[in-house]
C-alpha positions as semicolon CSV with decimal commas, in nm:
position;residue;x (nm);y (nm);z (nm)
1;X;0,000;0,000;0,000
2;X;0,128;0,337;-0,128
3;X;0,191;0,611;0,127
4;X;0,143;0,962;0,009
5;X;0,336;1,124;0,300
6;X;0,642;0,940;0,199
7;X;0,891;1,135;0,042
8;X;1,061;0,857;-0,104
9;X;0,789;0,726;-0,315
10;X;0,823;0,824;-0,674
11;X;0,625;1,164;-0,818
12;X;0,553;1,298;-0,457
13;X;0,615;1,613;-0,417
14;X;0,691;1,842;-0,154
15;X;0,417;2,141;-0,143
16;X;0,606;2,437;-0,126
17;X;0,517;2,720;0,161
18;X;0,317;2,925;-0,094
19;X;0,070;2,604;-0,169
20;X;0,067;2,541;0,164
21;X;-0,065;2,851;0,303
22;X;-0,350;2,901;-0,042
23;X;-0,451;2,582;0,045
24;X;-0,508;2,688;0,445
25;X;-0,653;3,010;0,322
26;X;-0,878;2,777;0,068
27;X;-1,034;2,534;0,348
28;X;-1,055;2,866;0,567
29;X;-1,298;3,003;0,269
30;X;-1,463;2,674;0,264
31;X;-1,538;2,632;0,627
32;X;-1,687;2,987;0,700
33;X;-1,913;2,948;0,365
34;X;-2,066;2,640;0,517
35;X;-2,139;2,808;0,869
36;X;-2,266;3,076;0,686
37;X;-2,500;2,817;0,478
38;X;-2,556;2,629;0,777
39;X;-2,631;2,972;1,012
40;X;-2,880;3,087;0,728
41;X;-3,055;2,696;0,677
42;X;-3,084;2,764;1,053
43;X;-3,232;3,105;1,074
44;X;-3,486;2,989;0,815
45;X;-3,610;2,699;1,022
46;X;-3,644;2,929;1,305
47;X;-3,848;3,152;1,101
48;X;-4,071;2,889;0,955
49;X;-4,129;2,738;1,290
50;X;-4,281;3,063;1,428
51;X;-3,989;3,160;1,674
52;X;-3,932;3,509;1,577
53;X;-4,282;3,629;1,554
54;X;-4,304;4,017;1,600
């Protein structure tokens, strides 16, 4: 079974620091889109239900 954290297997390769921090900022972008999705889903049911009735 192949390893993909193992250097030594052939056409790995190293992500440089650049990759590395696009792809943190990338699953940062990710995660606060789905809390945002999941906050509004929320809000909706709340409103639907009758919980913020004026």
């Amino acid at each position: 079974m192949s390893d993909p954290m193992n250097p030594e297997i052939s056409g790995y390769v190293e992500p440089t620091k650049a990759e590395l921090s696009a792809r943190k900022n990338r699953n940062r972008a990710i995660a606060l889109g789905l809390f945002g999705f999941v906050a509004l889903v929320f809000t909706i049911m709340l409103l639907k239900m009758g919980y913020f009735k004026p």
